[in-house]
C-alpha positions in Angstrom: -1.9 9.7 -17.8 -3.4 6.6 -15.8 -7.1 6.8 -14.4 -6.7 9.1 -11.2 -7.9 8.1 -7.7 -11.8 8.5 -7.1 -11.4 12.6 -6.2 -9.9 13.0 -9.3 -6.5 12.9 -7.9 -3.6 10.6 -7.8 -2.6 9.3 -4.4 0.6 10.1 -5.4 2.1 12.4 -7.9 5.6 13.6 -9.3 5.6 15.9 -12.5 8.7 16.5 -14.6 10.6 17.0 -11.3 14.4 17.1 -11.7 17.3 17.4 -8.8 21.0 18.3 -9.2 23.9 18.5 -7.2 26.5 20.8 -8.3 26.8 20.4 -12.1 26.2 16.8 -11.6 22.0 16.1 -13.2 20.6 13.3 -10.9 16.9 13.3 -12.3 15.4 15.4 -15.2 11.6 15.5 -16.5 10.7 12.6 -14.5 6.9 12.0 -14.0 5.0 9.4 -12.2 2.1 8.8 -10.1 0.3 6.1 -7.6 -3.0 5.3 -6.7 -4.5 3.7 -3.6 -4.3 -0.4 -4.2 -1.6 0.0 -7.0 2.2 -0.8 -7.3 4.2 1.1 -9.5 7.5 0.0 -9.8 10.8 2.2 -10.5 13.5 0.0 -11.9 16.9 1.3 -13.0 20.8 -0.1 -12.4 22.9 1.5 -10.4 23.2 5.3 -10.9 20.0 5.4 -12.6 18.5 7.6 -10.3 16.7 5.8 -7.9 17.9 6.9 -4.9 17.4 10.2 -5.5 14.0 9.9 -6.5 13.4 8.1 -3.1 15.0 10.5 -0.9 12.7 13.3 -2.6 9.5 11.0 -1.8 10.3 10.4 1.5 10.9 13.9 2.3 15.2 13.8 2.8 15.9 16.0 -0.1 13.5 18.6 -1.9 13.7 18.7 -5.8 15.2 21.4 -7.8 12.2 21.4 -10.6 8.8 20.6 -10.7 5.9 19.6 -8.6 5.3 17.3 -5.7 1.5 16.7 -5.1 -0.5 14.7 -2.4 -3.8 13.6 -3.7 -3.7 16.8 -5.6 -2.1 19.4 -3.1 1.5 20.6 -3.9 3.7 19.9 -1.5 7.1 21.2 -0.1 8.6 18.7 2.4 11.3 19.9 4.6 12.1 16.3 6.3 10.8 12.9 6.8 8.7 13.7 9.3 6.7 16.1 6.7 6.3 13.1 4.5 4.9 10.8 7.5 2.7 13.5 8.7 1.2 12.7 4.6 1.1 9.1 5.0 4.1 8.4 3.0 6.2 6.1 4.7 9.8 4.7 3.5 11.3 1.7 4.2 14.8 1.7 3.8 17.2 -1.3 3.3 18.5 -0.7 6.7 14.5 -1.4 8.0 15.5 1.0 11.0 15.1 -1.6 13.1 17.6 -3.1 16.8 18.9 -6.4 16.0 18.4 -7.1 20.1 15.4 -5.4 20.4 12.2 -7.9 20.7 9.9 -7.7 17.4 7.3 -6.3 19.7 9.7 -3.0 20.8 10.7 -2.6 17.1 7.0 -2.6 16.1 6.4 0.4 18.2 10.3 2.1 18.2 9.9 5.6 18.3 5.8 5.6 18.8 5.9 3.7 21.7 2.7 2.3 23.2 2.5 3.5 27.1 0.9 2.8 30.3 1.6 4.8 33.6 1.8 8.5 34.0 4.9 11.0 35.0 7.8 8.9 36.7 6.0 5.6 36.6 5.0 6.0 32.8 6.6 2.8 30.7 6.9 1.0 27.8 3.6 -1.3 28.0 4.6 -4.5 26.7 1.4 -6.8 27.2 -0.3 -4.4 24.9 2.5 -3.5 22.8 3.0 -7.7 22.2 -0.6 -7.6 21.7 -1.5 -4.8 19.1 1.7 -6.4 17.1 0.4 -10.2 17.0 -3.0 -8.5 16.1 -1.7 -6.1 13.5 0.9 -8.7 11.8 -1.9 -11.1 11.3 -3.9 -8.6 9.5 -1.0 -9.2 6.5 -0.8 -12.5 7.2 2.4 -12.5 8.7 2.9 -15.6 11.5 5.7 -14.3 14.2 6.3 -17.4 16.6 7.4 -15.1 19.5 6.7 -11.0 19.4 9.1 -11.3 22.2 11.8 -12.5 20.3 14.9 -10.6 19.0 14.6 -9.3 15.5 18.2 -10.3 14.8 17.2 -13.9 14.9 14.4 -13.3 12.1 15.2 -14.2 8.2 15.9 -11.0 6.4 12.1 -11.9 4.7 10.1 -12.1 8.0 12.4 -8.5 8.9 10.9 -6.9 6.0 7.4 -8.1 6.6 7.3 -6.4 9.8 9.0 -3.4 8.7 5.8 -3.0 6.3 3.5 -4.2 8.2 4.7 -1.1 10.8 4.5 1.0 8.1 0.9 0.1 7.1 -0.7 0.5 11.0 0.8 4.0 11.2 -1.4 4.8 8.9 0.9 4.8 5.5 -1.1 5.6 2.5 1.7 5.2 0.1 4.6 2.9 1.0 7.9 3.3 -1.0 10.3 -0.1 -0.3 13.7 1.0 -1.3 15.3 -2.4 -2.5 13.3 -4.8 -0.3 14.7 -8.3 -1.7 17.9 -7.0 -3.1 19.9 -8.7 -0.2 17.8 -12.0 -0.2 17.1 -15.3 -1.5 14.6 -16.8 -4.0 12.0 -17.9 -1.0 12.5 -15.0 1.0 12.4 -12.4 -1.7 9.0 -14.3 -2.6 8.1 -14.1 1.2 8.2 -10.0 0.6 6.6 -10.1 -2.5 3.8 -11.7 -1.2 3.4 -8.7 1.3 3.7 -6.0 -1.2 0.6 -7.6 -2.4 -1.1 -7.8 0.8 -0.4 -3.9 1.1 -1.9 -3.2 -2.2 -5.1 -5.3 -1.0 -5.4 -3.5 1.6 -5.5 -0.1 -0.5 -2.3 0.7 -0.4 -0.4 2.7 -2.9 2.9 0.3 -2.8 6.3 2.2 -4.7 8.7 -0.6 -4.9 12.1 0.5 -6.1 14.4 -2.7 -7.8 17.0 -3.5 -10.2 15.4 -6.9 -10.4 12.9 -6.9 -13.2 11.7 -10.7 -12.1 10.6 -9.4 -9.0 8.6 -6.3 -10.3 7.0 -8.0 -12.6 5.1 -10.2 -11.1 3.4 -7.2 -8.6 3.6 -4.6 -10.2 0.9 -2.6 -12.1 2.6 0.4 -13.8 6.7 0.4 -14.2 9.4 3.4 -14.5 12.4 2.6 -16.3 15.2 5.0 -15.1 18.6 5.4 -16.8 20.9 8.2 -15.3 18.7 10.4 -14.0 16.2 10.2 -17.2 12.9 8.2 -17.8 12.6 5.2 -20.7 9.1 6.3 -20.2 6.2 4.4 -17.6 4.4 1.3 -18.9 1.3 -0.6 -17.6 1.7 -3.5 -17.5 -0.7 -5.2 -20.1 1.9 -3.3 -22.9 5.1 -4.4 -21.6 5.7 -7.9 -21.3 8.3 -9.8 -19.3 10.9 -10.3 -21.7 10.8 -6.6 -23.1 11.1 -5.7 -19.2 14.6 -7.4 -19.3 15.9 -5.8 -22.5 15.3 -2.3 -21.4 16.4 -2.9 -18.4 19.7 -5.1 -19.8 20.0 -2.2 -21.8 19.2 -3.5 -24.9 20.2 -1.1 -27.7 24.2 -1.3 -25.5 24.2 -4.9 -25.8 24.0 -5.2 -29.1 26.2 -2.7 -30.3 28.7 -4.0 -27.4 28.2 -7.7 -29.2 29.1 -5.8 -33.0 32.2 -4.5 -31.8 33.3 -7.8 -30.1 32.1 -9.6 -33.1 34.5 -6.7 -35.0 37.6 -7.2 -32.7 37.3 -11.3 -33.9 
């Protein structure tokens, strides 16, 4: 176990928690744990697992075995909205954000910022444009316009906002489901540098990846999932980068794969 959070609990923690559907095992035994101004990173290929583990995290599906604890209390989420209530905030691939919406209206979308009262209450965009210029530059994030749509952002600048949201609603552990799957070398760097920002600001960051060349350079702590089981979790001053990439190339497969084909010659 890593060195817990300064109550003597982990922000936090999953223990030997497993999930099934039908006869089908998604996760089994799988134990992890974050800390305030960490980033633990849960890699695995497709099928591995990950999305599972997620959707338990973030409140969408409850597990089948073990426990589920929030700076030491167990929990039982019912829905996402049990999980924000926690501070544990997702952000999916999809960002949940409106294309034509301004970046200002999709900072506040579904805790809108108000002025008015009864009939003549509205959506109160001088201070909503305000609080989100304010609040983005906290992370270092430059918008040019808050009033411009978020369709005409880069995917990078999307997912910026979509933490920094996450961060002034008061997240205290941010899970990023895939955030630089769908984008290029600068922009995936772009997000990477705000994953960082997050952790400095004492953050507990859980960025989930198939892209070891991304975790590694943020991360503190890494998960290695292969259907539904753990390889085990690694700090980082035991694993280097090139041992990263055989686990997750699946190593031990290769090489028998490369025996055969040498074989079949």
């Amino acid at each position: 176990m890593s060195e817990s959070a300064g109550n003597g609990h982990h922000l936090l923690e999953v223990r030997e928690i497993g999930k099934h559907f039908g006869n089908v095992v998604a996760l089994a035994g799988i134990s992890a744990w974050v800390n305030p101004g960490e980033v633990l990173c849960i890699l695995g290929d497709n099928g591995a697992g990950k999305s599972t583990l997620i959707k338990i995290l973030s409140g969408v599906h409850r597990q089948d075995e073990g426990r589920f604890l929030v700076e030491g209390q167990e929990v039982h989420f019912s829905s996402p909205r049990d999980a924000l209530d926690r501070g544990i905030a997702t952000v999916f691939q999809d960002l949940a954000m409106i294309p034509l919406l301004s970046v200002s209206r999709n900072f506040f979308l579904g805790d809108e910022v108000t002025k008015g009262v009864g009939p003549w209450k509205r959506f109160d965009i001088k201070s909503a444009d305000r609080i989100t210029r304010e609040e983005l530059g906290k992370m270092g994030i430059d918008i040019r316009d808050t009033a411009q749509p978020v369709g005409t952002l880069s995917g990078g600048e999307r997912q910026s906002i979509a933490i920094a949201r996450a961060i002034h609603r008061g997240a205290k552990v941010l899970i990023l489901d895939e955030p630089t799957s769908a984008l290029g070398v600068k922009q995936a760097g772009v997000v990477l540098r705000y994953i960082v920002k997050a952790r400095e600001r004492g953050v507990g960051v859980i960025f989930i990846t198939h892209n070891p060349h991304h975790a590694y350079p943020v991360g503190d702590r890494f998960l290695l999932l292969n259907r539904g089981q753990s390889l085990g979790i690694f700090p980082k001053a035991k694993l280097a980068i090139p041992e990263l990439v055989q686990m997750m190339a699946g190593g031990r497969e290769l090489e028998e794969l490369q025996h055969e084909l040498v074989q079949v010659r």
